[in-house]
N, C-alpha and C positions, 0 to 999 in steps of 0.2 A: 713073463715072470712077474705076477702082480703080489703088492705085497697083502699079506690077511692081517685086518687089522685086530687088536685083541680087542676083548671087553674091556673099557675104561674101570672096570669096578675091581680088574685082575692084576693093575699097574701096578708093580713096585713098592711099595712104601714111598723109595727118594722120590718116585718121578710123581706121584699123588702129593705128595708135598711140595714140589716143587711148583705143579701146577697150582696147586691151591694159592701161593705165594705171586704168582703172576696173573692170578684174575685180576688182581685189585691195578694191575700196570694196563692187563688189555681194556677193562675198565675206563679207565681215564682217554684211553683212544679213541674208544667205541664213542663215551658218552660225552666227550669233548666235545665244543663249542661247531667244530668244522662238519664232524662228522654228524653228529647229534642233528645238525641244525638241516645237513643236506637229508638227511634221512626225512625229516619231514619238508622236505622242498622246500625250505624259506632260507635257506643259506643263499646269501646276495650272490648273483651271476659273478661281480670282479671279485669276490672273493674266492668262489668255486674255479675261478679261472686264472688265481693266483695260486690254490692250490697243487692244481693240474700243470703248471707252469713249473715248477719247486720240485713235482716229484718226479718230473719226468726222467733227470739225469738218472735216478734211482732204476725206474722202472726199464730205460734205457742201456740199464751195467746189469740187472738180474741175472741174462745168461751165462755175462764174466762170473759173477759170483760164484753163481753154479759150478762154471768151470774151473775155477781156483780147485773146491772143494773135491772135485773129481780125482784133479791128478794128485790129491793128497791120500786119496785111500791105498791102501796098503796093494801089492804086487800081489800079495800071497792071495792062491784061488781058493778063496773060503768061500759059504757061504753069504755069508754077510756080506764082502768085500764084493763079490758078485753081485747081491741084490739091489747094494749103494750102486755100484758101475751102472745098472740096468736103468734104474732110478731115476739117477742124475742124469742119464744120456738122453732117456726119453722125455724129461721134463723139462731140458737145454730146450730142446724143439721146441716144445710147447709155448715156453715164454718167448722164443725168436718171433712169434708170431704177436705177441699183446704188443708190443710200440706200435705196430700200424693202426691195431683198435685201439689203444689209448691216443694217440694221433689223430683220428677221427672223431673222438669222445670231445677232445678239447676244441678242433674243431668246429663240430657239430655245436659245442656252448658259447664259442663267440672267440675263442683264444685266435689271432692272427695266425693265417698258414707261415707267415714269414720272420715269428717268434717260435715258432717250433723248429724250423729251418736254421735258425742262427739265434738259437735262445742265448738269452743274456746269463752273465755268470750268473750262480746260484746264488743262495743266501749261505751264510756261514753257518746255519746248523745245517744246511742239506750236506755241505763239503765234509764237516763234521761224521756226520754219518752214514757219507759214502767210503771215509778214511777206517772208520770204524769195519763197518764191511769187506772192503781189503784186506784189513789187516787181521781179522777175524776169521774171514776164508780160505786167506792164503797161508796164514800162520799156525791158525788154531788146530784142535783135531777133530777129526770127520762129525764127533757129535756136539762137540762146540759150537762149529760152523752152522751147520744144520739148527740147531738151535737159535742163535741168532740171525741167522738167516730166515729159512724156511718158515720156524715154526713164529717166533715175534715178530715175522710182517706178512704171513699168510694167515695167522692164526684171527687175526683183529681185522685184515680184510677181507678176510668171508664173511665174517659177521656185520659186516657194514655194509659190504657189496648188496646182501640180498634184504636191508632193509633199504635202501637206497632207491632200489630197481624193483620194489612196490611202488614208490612214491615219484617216479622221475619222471611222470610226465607232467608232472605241478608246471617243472622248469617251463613248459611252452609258452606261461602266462607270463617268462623273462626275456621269451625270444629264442630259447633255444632251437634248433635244429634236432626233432627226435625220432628218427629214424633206425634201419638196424645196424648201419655204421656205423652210428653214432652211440647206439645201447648196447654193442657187442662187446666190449671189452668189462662193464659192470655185468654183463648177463652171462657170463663164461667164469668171471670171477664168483658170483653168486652161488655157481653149479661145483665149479672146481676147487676152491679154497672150505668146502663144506670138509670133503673129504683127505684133499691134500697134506696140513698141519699136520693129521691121525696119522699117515702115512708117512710124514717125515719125523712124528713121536715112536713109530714102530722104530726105526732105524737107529736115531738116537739112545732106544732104551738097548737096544741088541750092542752098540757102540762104546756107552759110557756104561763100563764094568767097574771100576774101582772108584771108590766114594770123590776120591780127587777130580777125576774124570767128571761127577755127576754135579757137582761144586761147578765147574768151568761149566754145565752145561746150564744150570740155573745163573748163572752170572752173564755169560753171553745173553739169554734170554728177556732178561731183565736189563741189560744194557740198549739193547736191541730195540726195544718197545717204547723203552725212555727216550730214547731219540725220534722214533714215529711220532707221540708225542710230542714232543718240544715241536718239531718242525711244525704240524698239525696248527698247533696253538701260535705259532711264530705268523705264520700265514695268515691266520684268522686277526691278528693282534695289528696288522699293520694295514688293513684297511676301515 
């Protein structure tokens, strides 16, 4: 059951508006100091490894997230209701599997096996927008969620993934370990978050039917990326 994506040129009015509104947030992810600065390989190793430290509870809860979202769709065997179930069950999988290559990733960049093992509390924007998440997933509706989920932290890390994973054997000259254990988790992301985001905007545009609906779905989205951000910039700030 895969989904067809539409032509971006046949979106909606709201959802072209909506997107137009949130380049300027994935924006500031992309071309932020952490991100920006790994993409050409000169992002300090403790800093890259303060990063990977901060996001892992995040990347750690993804399947939750997911699954919040699942048992929120509707009973009724629709369409839609159907193709979300399909969706989301196959993509649970998929992310069950990145913490071990994210695991590796850090790693492979110098992070102590026994900081990952018993990482230290987080920082209070990561707690911030892992409660945001939660309460987004579990409470919101199936294309709120999705939006703040799916599309504002997959949409900005594909596009950093597959500039990153040009440039990543710079790291060797920091020490890194670059191997394919250690580059599987950017190199999967690079491939999979190209098409992902489009696939989770198919769902959200079929979801959010009534203007109110598409309101909650640009406001999650936007709330969503503003905290990638912050964290992003938070980690970079404190070394």
């Amino acid at each position: 059951m895969k989904i067809k994506l539409t032509d971006p040129r046949e979106y909606p009015d709201w959802l072209i508006n909506t997107l137009g509104e949130l380049k300027l947030l994935e924006e500031a992810i992309v071309n932020g100091k952490s991100f920006s600065e790994m993409a050409e390989g000169i992002l300090s190793l403790d800093r890259l490894q303060l990063l990977l430290i901060n996001f892992l509870p995040i990347v750690a809860s993804f399947p939750g997230y997911m699954s919040l979202i699942l048992k929120n769709i509707p009973a009724e065997e629709v369409e839609k209701n159907n193709l979300a179930r399909f969706w989301l069950k196959e993509n649970i999988e998929i992310e069950q599997n990145h913490l071990d290559w994210y695991r590796d990733w850090a790693i492979g960049f110098g992070v102590p096996k026994s900081m990952i093992d018993k990482p230290k509390p987080p920082l209070p924007e990561v707690n911030e927008m892992h409660h945001f998440l939660l309460g987004i997933c579990g409470n919101g509706s199936v294309a709120e969620a999705l939006a703040g989920l799916n599309y504002a932290f997959e949409g900005p890390t594909g596009t950093w993934t597959r500039k990153v994973y040009r440039n990543i054997n710079k790291y060797k000259k920091q020490g890194a370990v670059l191997n394919k254990k250690s580059k599987a988790w950017l190199a999967f992301h690079a491939r999979y978050d190209e098409f992902h985001p489009l696939e989770a905007l198919e769902l959200i545009r079929v979801f959010a039917e009534t203007k109110n609906e598409q309101e909650k779905v640009k406001s999650a989205a936007k709330i969503g990326m503003t905290y990638y951000a912050k964290v992003a910039d938070t980690c970079y700030a404190l070394v």
